[in-house]
N, C-alpha and C positions, 0 to 999 in steps of 0.2 A: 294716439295712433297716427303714424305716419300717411302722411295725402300720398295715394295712388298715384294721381295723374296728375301733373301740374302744369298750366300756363309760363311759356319761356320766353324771348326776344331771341332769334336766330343768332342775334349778334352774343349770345352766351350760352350758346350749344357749343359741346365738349365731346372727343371722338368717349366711345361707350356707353350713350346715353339711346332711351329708344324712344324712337318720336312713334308716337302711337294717332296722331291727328295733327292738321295742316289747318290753315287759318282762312280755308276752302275746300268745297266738296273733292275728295279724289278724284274723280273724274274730269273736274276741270282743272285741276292742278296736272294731269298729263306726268305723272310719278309713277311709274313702274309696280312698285311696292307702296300696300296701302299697312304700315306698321314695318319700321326697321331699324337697324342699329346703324349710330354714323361712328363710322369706319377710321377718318381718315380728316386730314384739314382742306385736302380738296373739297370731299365731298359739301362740308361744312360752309365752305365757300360758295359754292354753288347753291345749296339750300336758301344760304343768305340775297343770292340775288333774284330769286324767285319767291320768298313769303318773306310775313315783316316777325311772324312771332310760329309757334308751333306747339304741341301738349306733349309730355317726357310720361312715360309709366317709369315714377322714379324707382317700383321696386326690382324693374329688368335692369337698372343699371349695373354696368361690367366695371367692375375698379379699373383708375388709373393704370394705362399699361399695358391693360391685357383684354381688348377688345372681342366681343364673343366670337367676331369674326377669325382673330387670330387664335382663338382658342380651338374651332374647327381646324382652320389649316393645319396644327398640328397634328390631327389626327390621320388628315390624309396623307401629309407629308411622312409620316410611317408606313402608312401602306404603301406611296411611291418605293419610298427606301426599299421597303423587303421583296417589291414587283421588279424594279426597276435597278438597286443598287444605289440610287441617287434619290434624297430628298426634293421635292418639289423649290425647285425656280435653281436649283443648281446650274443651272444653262439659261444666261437670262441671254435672250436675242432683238436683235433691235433691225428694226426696217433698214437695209441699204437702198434700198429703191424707193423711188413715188408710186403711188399707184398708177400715175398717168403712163410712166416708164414701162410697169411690173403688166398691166392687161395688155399687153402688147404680144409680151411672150408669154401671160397666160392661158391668153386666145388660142394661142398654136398647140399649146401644151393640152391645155381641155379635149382639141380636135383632135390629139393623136390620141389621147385617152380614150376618148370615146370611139374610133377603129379599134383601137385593141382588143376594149371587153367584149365589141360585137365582135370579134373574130373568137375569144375566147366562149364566148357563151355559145356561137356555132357551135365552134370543136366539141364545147359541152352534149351538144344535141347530136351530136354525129359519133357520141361516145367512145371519143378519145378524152386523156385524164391531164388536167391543169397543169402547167410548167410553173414554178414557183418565178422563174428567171423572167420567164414575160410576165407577170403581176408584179413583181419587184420591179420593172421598167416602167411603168406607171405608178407606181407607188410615189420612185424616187422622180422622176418629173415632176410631178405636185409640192411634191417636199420642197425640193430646193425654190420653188419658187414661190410658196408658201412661207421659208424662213426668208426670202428676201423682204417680201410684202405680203399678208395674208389679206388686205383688201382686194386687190384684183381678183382672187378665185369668188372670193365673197360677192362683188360685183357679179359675177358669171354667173351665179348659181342664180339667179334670178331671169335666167334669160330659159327656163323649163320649155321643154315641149309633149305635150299627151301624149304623142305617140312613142315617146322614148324616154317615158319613166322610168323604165325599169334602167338601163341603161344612165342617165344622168341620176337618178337616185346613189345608183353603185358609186359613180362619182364624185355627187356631193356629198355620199357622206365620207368618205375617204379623205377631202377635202375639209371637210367639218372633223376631223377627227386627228389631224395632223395638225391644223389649227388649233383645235384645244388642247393635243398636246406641247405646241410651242408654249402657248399661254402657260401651260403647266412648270416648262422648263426641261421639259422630256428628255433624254440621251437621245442621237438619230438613230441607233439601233432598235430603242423603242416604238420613237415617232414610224419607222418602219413597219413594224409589228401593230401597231393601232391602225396604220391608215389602210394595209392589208387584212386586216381582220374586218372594217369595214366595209370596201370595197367589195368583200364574200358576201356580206350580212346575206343577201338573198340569191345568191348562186342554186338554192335549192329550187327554186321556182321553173328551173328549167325542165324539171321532172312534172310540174304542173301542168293541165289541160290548158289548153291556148286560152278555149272560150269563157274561164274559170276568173284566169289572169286580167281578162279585157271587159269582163259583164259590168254593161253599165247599171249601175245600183248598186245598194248592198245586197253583200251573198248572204242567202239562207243559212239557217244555223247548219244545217247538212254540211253545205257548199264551205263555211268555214269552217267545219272540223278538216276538209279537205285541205283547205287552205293551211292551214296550221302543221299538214307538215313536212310542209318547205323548209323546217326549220332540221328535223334529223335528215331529209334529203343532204340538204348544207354541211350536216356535219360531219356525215356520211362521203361526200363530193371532198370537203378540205384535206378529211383524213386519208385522203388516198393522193393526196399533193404531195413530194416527196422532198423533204426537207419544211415542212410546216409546222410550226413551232404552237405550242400548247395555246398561250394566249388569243391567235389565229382561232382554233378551234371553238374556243370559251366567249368570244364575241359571235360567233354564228353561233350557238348552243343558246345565248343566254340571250340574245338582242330582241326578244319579247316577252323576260322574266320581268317581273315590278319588286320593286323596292319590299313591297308592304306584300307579298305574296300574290298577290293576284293576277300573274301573268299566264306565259304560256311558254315551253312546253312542259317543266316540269312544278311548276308553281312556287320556285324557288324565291326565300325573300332575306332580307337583308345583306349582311355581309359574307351568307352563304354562295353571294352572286359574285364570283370573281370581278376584279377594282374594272379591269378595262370591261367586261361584262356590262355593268351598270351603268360604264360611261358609255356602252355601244346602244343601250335601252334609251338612253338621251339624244343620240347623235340620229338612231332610225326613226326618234319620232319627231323631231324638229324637220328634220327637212321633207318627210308626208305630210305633215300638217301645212308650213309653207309651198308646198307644189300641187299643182292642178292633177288632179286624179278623173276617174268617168266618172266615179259617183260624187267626188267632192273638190269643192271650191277652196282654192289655196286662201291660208289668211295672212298677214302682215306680220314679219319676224318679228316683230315690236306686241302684237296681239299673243303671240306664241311664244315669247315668253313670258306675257304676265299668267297666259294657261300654264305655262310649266314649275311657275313659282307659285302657284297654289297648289302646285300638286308636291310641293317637296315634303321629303319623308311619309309620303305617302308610295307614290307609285314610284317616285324618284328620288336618292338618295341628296339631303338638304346639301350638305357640304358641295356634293360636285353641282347640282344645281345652281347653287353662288356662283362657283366658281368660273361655268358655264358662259352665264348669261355676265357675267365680270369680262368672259373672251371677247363675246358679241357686242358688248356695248351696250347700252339703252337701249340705244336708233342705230340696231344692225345695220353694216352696207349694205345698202340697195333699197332702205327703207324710203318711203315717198313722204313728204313731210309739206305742212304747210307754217309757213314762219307767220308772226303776230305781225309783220307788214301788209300779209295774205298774199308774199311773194309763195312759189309751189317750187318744191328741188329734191333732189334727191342727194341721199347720204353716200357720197364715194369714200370717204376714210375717216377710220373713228381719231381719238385725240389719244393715247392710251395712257394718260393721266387724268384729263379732265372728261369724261366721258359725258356731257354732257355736252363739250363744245367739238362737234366733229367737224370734217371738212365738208360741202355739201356743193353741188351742181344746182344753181337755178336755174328752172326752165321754164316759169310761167309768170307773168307779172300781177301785178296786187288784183288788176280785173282779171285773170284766166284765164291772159292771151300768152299766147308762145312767144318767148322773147329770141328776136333775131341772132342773137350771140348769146349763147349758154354765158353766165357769169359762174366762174367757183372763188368759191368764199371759205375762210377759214372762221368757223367762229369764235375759235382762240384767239384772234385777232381784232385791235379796236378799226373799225372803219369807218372813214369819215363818211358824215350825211346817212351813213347807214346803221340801224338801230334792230339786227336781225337777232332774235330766238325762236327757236322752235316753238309754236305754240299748239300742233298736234300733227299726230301721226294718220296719214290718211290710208284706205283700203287699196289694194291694189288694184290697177285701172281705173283710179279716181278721176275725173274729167275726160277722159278719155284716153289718157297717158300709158301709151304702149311702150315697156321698157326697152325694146330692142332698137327702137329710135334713137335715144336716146345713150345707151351703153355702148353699141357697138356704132353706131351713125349710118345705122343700115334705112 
């Protein structure tokens, strides 16, 4: 009988193989995923400069080739085709800007976003009916400067404030949603149609009780059957937007179906959930989970997605899951990190080959004092006298580190 599990040397890991154990507890090893398939000779690389050996379940092995991961892509890349016309990465886009360039104008861009939806969700409340023209003028702001550089908006979404959740939610996921459709390879007519269908996800809340919207704690089972439906309010509000294209509609409909049936509102599950549907299920629960809410404490992009990679194929469809947390990176922008020097910085732009070496902002030195001149450091780069890797991800407001300090130099 062939051995299950077998002891390897990093230095003879091959892409298709699945490391099922680390030559240390996962937890100290600071790995995202505890059991996965290596991909790729990046990743391989990187494996090798962080453990000396690893254990393979040699019966998951993917032949020569055809790694399981590219086995998935395939299938999605069928459903882009018949959603979209175009297979997935048809439109490969590349940063023209730095991020340091790109938060400049994404600052501005953010702040006219966010006038417009409070002027739209007035008119909401004063029951007049959606212009598709003004949400298409924040749609396409974000985009374009989202395909220049998707880290500066990434950046920004970490600067939330409680009292205008609803508000920057509309926006980040909009933002988060045209992001992963770049990642994807999207046509802009769909990155359109995705970042508009998000940007609705909770337009129906406006039909909601103020004090329903704002009650600190969680609401009673009552209170959330009430809650629950903001969702046909939504799809009810879209469909009366004139020129709003199905998709639109099928992201506010479905943006609290699960994968595996157990959502809401209709309890729809699997591939029954329209493709952008399932990716709107992803897109509204990453950025609640990451934002401060009255009843609940934001966690670490880095913490939320190892929550959402144990939930694949379960509440979340695996493929776009990958492919998700593949957009974000490990150590999302804006992630707060401490390096193995016990230098403290934060993640301003990912690497988008070696996603373990991002670009990062130091801002506290090896004792935990504020260093007089922010250093940024690339860790794709060798630097002399300096020996920096990440060696964990901290909770937000770690030491006392208030991001708006530091992002915007307020």
């Amino acid at each position: 009988m062939a051995i299950a599990k077998k002891k390897i040397s990093t230095l003879d890991l091959k892409p298709g193989m699945y490391v099922s154990q680390l030559d240390r507890p996962w937890r100290e090893a600071e790995v995202l995923f505890q059991g996965f398939y290596v991909n790729s000779l990046e990743q391989i690389e990187e494996l090798r400069n962080k453990f000396r050996f690893v254990y393979v379940d040699t019966w998951r092995d993917i032949p020569p080739g055809k790694t399981k991961l590219a086995i998935k892509e395939d299938t999605l890349d069928e459903e882009l085709r018949n959603l979209c016309g175009h297979p997935k990465r048809d439109n490969v886009y590349k940063d023209s800007t730095s991020v340091e360039e790109e938060l400049v104008i994404a600052q501005e861009v953010h702040k006219q976003a966010t006038i417009t939806v409070g002027e739209m969700m007035r008119n909401l409340q004063m029951g007049q009916t959606l212009k598709l023209a003004m949400i298409h003028d924040v749609v396409t702001g974000l985009m374009e400067s989202i395909l220049r550089n998707p880290d500066a908006f990434s950046w920004l979404m970490h600067l939330k404030k409680k009292d205008t959740y609803s508000y920057t939610h509309s926006i980040d996921t909009c933002a988060l949603a045209v992001t992963f459709g770049r990642h994807l390879g999207l046509p802009h007519e769909s990155l359109i149609s995705l970042g508009t269908g998000a940007l609705l996800f909770d337009v129906g809340k406006v039909k909601l009780p103020e004090g329903l919207l704002n009650k600190p704690g969680r609401l009673s089972p009552e209170e959330f059957q009430i809650m629950k439906k903001h969702v046909d309010y939504g799809v009810d509000i879209v469909g009366t937007i004139k020129g709003s294209g199905m998709e639109m509609v099928d992201m506010v409909r479905a943006h609290h179906e699960r994968f595996d049936g157990s959502g809401y509102p209709l309890g729809t599950r699997g591939s029954d959930i329209p493709l952008f549907g399932r990716m709107a299920g992803i897109l509204d629960w990453y950025d609640a989970i990451t934002s401060n809410r009255s009843y609940q404490q934001a966690i670490s992009p880095h913490q939320a997605l190892r929550v959402l990679y144990n939930a694949r194929d379960k509440a979340f469809q695996e493929e776009l899951v990958e492919q998700f947390i593949q957009c974000l990176g490990v150590y999302p922008t804006g992630s707060l990190v401490e390096m193995i020097s016990g230098e403290v910085g934060i993640v301003i732009a990912q690497n988008r080959v070696r996603r373990l070496r991002p670009k990062i902002m130091l801002i506290l030195n090896h004792n935990k004092v504020a260093l007089e001149n922010f250093e940024i450091v690339d860790l794709d780069r060798e630097l002399p006298g300096k020996n920096l890797e990440i060696a964990k991800v901290l909770p937000p407001g770690a030491y006392g580190i208030n991001p708006k300090e530091y992002y915007l130099g307020e």
